[in-house]
Backbone and ligand atoms as CSV (ligand in chain L), in Angstrom:
chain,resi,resn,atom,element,x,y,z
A,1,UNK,N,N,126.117,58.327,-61.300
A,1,UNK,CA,C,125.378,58.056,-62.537
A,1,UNK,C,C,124.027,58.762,-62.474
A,2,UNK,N,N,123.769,59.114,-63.554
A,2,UNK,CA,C,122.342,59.889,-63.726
A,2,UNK,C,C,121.600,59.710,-65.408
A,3,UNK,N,N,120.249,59.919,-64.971
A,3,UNK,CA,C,119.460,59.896,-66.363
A,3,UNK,C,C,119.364,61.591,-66.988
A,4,UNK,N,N,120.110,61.487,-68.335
A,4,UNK,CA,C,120.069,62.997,-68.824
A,4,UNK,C,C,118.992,62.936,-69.411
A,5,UNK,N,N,118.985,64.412,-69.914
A,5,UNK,CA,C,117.155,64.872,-71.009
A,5,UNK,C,C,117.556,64.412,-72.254
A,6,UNK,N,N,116.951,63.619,-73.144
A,6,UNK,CA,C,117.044,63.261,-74.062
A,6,UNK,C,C,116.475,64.063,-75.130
A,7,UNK,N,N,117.080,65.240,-75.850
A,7,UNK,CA,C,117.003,66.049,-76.799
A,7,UNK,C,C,115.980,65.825,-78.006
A,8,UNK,N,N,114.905,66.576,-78.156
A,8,UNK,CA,C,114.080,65.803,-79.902
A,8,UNK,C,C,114.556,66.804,-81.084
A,9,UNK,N,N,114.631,66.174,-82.014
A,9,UNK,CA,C,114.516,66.706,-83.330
A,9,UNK,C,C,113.557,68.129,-83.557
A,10,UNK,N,N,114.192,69.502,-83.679
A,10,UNK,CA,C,113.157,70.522,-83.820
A,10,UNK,C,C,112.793,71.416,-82.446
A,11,UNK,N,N,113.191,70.525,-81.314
A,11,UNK,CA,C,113.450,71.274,-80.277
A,11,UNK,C,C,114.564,72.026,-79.892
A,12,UNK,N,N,115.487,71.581,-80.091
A,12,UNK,CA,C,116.971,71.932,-80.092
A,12,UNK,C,C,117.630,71.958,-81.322
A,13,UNK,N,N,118.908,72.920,-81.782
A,13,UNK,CA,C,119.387,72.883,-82.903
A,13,UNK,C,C,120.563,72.464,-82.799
A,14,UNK,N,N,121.121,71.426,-81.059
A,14,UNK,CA,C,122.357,70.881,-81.014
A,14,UNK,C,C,122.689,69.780,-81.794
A,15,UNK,N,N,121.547,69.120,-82.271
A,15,UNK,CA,C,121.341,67.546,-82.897
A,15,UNK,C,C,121.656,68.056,-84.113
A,16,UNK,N,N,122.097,69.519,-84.833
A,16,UNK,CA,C,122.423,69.817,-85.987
A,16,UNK,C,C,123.536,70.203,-86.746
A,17,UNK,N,N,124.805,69.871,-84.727
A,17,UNK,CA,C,126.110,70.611,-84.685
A,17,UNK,C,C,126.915,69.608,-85.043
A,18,UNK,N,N,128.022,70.441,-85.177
A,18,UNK,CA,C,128.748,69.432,-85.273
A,18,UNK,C,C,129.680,68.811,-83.984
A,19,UNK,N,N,130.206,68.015,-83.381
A,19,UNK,CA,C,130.213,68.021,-82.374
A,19,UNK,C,C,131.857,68.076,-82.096
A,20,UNK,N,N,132.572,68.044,-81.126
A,20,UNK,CA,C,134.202,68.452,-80.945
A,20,UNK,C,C,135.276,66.837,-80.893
A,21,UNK,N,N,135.907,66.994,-81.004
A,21,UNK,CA,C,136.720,65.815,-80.798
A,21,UNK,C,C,137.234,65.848,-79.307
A,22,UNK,N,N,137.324,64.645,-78.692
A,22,UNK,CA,C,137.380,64.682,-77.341
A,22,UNK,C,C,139.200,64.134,-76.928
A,23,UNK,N,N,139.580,65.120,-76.494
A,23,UNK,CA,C,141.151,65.462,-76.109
A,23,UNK,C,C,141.442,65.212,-74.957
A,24,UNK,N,N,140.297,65.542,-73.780
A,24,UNK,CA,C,141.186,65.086,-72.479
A,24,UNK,C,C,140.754,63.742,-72.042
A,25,UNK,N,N,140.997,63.089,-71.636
A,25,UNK,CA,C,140.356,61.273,-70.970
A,25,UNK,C,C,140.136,61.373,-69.882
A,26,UNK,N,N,139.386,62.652,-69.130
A,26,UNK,CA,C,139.363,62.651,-67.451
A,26,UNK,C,C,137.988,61.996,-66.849
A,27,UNK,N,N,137.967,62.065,-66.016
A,27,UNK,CA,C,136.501,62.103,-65.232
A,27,UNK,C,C,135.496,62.377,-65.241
A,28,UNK,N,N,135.685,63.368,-66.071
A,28,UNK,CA,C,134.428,64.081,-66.266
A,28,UNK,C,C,133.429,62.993,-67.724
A,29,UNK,N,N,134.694,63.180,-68.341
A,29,UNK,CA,C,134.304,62.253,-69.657
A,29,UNK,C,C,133.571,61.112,-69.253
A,30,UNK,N,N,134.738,60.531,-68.079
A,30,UNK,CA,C,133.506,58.994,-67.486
A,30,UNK,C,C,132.120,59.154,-66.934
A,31,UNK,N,N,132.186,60.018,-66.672
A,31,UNK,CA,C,130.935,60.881,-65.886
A,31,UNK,C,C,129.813,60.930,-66.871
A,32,UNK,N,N,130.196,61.232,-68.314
A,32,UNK,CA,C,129.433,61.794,-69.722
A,32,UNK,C,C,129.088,60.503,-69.766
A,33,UNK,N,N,129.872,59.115,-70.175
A,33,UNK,CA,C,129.792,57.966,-70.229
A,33,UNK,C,C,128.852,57.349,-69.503
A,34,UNK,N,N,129.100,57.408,-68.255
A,34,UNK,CA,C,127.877,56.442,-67.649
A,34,UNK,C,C,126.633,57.016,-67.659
A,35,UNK,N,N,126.462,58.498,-67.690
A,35,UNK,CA,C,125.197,59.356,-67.980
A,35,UNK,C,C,124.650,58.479,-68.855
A,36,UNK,N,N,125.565,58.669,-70.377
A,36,UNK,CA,C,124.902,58.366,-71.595
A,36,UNK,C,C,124.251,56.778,-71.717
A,37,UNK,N,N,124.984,56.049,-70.659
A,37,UNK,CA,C,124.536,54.329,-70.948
A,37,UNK,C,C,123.549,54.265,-70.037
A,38,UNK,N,N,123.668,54.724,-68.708
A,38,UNK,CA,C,122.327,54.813,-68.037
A,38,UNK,C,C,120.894,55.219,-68.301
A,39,UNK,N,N,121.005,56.634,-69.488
A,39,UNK,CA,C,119.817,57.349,-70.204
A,39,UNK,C,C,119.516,56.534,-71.158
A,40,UNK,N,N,120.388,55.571,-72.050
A,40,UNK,CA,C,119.981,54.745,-73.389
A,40,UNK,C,C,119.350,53.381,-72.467
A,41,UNK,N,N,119.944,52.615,-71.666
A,41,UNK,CA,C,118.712,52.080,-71.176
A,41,UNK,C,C,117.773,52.230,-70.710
A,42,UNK,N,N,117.799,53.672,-69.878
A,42,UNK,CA,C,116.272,53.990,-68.960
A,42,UNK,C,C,115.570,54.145,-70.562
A,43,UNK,N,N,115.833,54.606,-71.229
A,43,UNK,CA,C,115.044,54.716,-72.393
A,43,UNK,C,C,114.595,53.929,-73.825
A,44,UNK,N,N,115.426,52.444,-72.990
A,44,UNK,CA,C,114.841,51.346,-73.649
A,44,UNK,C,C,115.399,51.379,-75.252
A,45,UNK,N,N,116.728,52.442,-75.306
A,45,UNK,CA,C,117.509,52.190,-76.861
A,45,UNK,C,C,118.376,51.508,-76.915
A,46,UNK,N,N,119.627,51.228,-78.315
A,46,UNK,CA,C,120.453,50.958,-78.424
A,46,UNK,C,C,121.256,51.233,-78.533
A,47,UNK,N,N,121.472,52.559,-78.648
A,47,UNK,CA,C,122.590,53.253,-78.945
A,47,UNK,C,C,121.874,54.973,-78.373
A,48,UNK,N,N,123.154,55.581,-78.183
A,48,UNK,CA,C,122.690,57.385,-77.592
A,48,UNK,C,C,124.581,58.153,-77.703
A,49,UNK,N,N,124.218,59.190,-78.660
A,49,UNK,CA,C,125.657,59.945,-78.783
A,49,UNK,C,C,125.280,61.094,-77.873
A,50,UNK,N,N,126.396,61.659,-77.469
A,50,UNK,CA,C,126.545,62.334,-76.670
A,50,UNK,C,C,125.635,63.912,-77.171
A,51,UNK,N,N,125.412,64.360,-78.471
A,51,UNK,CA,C,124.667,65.989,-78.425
A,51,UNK,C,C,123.156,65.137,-78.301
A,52,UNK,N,N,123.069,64.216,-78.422
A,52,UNK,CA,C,121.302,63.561,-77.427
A,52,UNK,C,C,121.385,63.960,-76.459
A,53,UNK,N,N,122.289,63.906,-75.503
A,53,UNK,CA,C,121.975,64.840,-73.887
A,53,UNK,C,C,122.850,66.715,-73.989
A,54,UNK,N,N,122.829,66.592,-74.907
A,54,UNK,CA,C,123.247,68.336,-75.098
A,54,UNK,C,C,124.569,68.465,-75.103
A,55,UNK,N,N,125.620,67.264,-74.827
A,55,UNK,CA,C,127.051,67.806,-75.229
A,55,UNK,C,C,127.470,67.038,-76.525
A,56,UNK,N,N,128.491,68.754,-77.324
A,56,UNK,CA,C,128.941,68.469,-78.505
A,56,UNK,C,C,130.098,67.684,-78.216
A,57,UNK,N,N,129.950,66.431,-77.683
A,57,UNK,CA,C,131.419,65.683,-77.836
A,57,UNK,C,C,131.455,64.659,-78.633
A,58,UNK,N,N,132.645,64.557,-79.480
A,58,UNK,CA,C,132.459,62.724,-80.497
A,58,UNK,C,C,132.450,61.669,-79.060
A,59,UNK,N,N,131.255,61.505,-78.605
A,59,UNK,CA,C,131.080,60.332,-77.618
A,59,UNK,C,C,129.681,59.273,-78.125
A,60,UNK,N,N,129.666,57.948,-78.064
A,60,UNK,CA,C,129.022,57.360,-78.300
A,60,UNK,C,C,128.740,55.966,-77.551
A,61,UNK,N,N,127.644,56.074,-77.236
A,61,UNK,CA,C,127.406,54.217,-76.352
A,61,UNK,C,C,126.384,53.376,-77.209
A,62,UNK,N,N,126.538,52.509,-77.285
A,62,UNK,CA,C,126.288,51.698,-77.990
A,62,UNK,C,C,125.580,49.918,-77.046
A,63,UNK,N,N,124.273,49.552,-76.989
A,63,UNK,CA,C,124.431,48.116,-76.865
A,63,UNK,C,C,122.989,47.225,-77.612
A,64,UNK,N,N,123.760,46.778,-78.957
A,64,UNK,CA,C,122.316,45.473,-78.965
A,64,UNK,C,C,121.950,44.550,-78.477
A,65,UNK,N,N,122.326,44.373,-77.181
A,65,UNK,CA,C,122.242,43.216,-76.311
A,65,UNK,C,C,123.072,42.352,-76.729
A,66,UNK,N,N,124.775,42.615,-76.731
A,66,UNK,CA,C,125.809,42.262,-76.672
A,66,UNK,C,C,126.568,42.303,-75.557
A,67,UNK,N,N,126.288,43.626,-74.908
A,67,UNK,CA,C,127.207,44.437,-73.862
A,67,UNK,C,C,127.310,45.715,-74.348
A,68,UNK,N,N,127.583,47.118,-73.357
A,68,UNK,CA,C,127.749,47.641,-73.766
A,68,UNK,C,C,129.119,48.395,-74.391
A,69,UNK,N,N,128.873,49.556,-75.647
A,69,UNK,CA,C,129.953,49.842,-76.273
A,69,UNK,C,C,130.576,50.950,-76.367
A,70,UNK,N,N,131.569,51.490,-75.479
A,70,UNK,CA,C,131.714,53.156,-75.686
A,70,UNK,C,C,132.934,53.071,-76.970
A,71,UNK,N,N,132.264,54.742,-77.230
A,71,UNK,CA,C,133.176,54.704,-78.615
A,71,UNK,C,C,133.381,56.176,-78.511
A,72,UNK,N,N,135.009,56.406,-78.146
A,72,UNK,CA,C,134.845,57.842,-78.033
A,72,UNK,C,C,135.779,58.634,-79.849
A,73,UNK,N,N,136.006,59.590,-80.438
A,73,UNK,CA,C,136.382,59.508,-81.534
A,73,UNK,C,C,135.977,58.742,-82.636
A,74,UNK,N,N,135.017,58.090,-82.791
A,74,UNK,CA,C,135.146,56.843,-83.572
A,74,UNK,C,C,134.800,57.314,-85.551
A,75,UNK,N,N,135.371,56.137,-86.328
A,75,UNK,CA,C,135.531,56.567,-87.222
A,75,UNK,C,C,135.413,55.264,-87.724
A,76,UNK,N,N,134.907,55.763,-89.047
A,76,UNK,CA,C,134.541,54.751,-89.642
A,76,UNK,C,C,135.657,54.189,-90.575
A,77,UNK,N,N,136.227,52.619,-90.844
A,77,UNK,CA,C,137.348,53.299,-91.601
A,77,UNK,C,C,137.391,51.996,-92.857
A,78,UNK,N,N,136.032,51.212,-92.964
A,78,UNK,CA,C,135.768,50.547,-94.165
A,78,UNK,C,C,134.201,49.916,-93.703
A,79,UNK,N,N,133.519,49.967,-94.654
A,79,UNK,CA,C,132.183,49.494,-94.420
A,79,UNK,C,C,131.630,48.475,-96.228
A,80,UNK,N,N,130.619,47.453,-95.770
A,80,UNK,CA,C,130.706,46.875,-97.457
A,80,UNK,C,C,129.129,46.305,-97.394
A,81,UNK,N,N,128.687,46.192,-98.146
A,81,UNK,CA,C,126.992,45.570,-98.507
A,81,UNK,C,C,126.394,46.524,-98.266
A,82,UNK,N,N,125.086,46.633,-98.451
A,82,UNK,CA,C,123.750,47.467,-97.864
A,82,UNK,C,C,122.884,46.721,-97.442
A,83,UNK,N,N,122.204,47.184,-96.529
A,83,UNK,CA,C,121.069,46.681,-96.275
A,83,UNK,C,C,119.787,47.909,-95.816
A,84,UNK,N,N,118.144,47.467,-96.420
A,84,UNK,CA,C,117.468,48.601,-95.834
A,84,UNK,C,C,116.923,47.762,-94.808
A,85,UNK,N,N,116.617,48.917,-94.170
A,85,UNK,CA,C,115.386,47.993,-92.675
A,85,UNK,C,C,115.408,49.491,-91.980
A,86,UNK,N,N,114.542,48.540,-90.910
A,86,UNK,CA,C,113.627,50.196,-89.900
A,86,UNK,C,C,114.765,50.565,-89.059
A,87,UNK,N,N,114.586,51.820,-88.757
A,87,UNK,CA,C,115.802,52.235,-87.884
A,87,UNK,C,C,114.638,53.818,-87.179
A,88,UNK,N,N,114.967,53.853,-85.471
A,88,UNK,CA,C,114.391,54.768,-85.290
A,88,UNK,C,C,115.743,55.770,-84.439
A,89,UNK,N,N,114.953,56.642,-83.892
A,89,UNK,CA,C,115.903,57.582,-83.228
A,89,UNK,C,C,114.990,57.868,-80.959
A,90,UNK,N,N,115.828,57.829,-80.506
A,90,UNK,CA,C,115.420,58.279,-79.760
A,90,UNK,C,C,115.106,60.114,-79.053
A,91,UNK,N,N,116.061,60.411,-80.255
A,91,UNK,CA,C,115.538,62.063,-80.389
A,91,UNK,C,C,114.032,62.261,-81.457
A,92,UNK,N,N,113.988,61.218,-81.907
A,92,UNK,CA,C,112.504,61.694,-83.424
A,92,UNK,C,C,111.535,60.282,-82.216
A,93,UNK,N,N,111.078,60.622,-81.759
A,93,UNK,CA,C,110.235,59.608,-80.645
A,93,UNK,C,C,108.720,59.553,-81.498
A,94,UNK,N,N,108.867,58.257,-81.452
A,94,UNK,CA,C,107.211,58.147,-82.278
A,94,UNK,C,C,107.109,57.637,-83.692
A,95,UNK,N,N,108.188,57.802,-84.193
A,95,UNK,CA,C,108.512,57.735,-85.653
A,95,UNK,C,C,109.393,56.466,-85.804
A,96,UNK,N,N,109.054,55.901,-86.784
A,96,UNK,CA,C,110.408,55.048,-87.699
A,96,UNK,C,C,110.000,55.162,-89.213
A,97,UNK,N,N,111.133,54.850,-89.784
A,97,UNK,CA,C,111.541,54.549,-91.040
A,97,UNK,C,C,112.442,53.301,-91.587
A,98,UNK,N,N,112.346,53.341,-92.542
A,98,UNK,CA,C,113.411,52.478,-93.530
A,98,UNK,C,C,114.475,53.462,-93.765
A,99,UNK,N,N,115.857,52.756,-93.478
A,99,UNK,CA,C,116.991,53.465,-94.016
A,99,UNK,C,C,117.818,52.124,-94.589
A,100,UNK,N,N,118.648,52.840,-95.562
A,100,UNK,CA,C,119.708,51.927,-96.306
A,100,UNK,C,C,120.932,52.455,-95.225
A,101,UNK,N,N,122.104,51.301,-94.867
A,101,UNK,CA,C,123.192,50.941,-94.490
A,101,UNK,C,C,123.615,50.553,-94.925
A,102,UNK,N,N,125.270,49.916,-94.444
A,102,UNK,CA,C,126.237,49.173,-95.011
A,102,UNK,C,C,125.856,47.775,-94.129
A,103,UNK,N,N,126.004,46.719,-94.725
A,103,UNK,CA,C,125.970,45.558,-93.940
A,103,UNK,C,C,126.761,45.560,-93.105
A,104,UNK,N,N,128.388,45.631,-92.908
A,104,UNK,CA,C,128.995,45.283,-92.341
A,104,UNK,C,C,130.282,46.777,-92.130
A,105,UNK,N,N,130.902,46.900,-90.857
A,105,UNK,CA,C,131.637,48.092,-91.067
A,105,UNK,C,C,132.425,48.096,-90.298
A,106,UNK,N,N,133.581,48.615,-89.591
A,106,UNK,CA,C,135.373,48.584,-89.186
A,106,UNK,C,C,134.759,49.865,-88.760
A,107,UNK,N,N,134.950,50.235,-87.426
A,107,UNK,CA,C,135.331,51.705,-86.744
A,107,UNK,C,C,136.398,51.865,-86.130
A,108,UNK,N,N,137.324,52.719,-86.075
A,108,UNK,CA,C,138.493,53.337,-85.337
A,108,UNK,C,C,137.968,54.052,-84.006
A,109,UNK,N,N,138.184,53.917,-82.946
A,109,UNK,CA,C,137.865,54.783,-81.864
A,109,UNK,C,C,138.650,55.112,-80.880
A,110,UNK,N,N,138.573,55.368,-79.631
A,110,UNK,CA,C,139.553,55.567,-78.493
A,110,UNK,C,C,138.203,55.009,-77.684
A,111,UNK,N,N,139.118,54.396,-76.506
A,111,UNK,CA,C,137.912,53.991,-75.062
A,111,UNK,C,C,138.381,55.350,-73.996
A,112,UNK,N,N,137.263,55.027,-72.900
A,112,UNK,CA,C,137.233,55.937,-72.149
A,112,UNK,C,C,138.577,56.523,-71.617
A,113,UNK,N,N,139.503,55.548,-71.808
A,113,UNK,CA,C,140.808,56.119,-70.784
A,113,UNK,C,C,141.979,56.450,-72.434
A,114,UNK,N,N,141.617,56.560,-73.711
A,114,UNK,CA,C,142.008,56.716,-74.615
A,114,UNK,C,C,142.838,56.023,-75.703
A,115,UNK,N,N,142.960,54.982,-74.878
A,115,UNK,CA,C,143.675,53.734,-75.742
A,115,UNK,C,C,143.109,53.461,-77.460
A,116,UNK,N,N,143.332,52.974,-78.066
A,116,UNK,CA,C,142.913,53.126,-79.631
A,116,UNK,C,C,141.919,51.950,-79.807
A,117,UNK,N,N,140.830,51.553,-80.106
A,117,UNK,CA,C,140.171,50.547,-80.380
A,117,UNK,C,C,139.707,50.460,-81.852
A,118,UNK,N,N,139.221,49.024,-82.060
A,118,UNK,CA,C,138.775,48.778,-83.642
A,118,UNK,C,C,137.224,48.223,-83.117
A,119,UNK,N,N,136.326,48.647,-83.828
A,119,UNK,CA,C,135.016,47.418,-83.405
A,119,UNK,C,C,134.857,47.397,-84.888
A,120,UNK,N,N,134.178,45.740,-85.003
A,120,UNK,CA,C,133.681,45.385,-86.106
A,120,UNK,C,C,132.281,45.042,-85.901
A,121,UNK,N,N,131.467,45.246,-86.781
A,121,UNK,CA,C,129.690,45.293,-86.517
A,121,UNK,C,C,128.793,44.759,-87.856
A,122,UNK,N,N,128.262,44.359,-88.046
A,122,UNK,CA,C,127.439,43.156,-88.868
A,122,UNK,C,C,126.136,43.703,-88.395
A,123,UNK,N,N,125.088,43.730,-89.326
A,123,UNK,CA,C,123.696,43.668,-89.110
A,123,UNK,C,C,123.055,45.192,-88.297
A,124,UNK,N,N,122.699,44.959,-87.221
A,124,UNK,CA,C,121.777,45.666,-86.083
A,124,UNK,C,C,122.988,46.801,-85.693
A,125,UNK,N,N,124.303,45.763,-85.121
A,125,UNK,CA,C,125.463,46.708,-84.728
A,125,UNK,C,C,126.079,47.609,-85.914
A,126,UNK,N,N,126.414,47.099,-87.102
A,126,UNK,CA,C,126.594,47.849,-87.918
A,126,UNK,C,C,125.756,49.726,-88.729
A,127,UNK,N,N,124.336,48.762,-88.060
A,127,UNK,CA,C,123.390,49.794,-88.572
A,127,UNK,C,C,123.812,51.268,-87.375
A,128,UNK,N,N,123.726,50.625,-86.402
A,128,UNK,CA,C,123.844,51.743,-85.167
A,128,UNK,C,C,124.969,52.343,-85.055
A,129,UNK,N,N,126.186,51.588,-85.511
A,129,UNK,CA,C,127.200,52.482,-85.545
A,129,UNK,C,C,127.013,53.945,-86.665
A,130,UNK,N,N,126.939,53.044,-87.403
A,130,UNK,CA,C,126.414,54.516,-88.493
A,130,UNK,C,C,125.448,55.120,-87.974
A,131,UNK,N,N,124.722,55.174,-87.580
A,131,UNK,CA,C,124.104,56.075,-86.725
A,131,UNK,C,C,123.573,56.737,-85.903
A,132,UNK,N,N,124.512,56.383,-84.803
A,132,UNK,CA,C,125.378,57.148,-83.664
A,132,UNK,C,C,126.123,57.532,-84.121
A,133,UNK,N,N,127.457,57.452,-85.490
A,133,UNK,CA,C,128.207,58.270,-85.947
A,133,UNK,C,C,127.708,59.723,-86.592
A,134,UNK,N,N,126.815,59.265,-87.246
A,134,UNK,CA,C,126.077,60.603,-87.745
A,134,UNK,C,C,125.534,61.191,-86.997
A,135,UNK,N,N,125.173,61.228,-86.093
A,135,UNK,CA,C,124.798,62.199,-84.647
A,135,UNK,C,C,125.761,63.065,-84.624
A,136,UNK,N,N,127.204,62.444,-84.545
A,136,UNK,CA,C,127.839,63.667,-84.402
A,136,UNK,C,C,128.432,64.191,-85.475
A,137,UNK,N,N,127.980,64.591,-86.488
A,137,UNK,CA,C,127.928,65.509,-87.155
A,137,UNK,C,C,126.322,66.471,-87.736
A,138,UNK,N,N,125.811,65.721,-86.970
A,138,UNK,CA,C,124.598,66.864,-87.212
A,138,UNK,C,C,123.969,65.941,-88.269
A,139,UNK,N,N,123.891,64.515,-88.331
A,139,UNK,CA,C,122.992,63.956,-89.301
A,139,UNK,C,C,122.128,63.122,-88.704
A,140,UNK,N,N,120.677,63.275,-89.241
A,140,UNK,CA,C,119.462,62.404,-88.564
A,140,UNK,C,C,119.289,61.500,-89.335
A,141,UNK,N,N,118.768,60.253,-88.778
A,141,UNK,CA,C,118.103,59.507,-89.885
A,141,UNK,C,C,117.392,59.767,-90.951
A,142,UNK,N,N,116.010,61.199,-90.444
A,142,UNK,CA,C,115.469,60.669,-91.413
A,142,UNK,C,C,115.916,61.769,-92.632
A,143,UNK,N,N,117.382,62.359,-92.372
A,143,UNK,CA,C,117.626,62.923,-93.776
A,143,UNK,C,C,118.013,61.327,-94.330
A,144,UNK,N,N,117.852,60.946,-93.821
A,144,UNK,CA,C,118.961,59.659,-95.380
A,144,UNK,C,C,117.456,58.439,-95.401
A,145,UNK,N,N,116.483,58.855,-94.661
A,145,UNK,CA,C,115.452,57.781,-94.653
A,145,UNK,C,C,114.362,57.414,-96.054
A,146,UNK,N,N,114.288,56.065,-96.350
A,146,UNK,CA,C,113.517,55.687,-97.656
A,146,UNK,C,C,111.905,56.105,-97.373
A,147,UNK,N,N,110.964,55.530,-96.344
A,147,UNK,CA,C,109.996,55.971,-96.312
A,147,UNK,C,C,109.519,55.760,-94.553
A,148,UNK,N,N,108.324,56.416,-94.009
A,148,UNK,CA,C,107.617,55.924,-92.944
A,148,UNK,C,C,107.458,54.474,-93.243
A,149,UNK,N,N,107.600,53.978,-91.677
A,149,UNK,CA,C,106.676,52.787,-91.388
A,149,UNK,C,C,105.357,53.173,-91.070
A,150,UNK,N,N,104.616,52.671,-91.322
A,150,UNK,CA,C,103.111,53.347,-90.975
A,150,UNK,C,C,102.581,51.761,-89.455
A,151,UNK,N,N,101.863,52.647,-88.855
A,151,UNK,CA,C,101.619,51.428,-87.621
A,151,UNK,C,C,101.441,50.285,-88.159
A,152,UNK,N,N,100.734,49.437,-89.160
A,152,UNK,CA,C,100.062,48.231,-89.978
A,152,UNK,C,C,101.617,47.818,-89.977
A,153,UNK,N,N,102.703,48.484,-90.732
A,153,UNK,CA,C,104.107,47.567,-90.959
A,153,UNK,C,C,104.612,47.115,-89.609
A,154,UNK,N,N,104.554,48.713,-88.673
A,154,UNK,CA,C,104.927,48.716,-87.027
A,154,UNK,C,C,104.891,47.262,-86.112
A,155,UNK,N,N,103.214,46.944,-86.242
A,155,UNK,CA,C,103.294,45.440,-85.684
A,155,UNK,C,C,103.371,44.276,-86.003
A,156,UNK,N,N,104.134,44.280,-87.872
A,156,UNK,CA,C,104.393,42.884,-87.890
A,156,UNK,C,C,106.023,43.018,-87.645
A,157,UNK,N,N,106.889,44.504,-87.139
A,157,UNK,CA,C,108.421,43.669,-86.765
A,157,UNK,C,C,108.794,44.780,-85.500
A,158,UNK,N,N,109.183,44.584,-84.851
A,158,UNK,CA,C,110.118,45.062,-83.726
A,158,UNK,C,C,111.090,45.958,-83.954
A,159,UNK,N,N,111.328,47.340,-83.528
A,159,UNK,CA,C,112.461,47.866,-84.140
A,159,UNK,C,C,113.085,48.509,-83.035
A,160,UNK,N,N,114.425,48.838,-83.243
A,160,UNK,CA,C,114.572,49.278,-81.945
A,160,UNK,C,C,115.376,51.020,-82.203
A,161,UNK,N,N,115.249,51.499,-81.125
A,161,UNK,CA,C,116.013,53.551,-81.115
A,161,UNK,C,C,117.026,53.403,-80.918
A,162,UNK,N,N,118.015,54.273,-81.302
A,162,UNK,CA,C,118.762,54.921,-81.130
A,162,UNK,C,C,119.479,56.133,-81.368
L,1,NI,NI,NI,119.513,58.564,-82.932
């Protein structure tokens, strides 16, 4: 296990790719995996897709202090409500915003050894799935973001990266 470089917005133009669908289930992949959950906690997020440490793979980890969630392929495959609230990135460091989501949302995925999984996500988890999904296609928050938080909003709520 190791801590990868965590990629920013404007430094790199991988956070803009689109990323590959992941075909083989070997070792290496687990290897990508524990990288990616080890770097999202050393870095105090909730979520980290895989072109955050520079590979284009549909890979994604995920934890709101549930446990954590790998999601390799994953797809979204019904989502319902909205909700806005702050959402940051751990590639845009320094920054948050308001973004609109779906309240609640159904993903299709494969786990590490490729078996087919469903996660269902409400609230915080819901928000992050959507975006860790949009990572891998080259979408940032703050294209879809309503406005800055400015520091004064910053310390009356807690928000968390991913
Ligand atoms: Ni992010």
């Amino acid at each position: 296990m190791a801590i990868r470089k965590i990629v920013e917005m404007g430094k790199d133009d991988i956070l803009r790719k689109h990323a590959r669908k992941v075909e083989k289930f070997d070792k290496r992949l687990g290897v990508l995996l524990d990288d990616m959950a080890d770097t999202m906690y050393e870095a105090d997020g909730v979520g980290l897709a895989a072109p955050q440490v520079g590979i284009l793979k549909r890979c994604v980890v995920i934890d709101v202090g549930e446990g954590l969630i790998e999601l390799i392929n994953p797809e979204i495959l019904w989502s319902e409500g909205e909700v806005v609230d702050a959402e940051g990135c751990l590639s845009v460091p320094g920054r948050r915003a308001t973004v609109a989501r779906p309240e609640k949302v159904r993903v299709h995925a494969q786990d590490r050894k490729g078996s087919h999984i469903e996660v269902e996500g409400e609230g915080l988890l819901a928000r992050c799935l959507c975006h860790e999904i949009d990572h891998l296609d080259g979408i940032l928050y703050v294209d879809k973001m309503i406005e800055d938080i400015t520091d004064q909003m910053r310390d009356e709520e807690e928000g968390e990266n991913a």
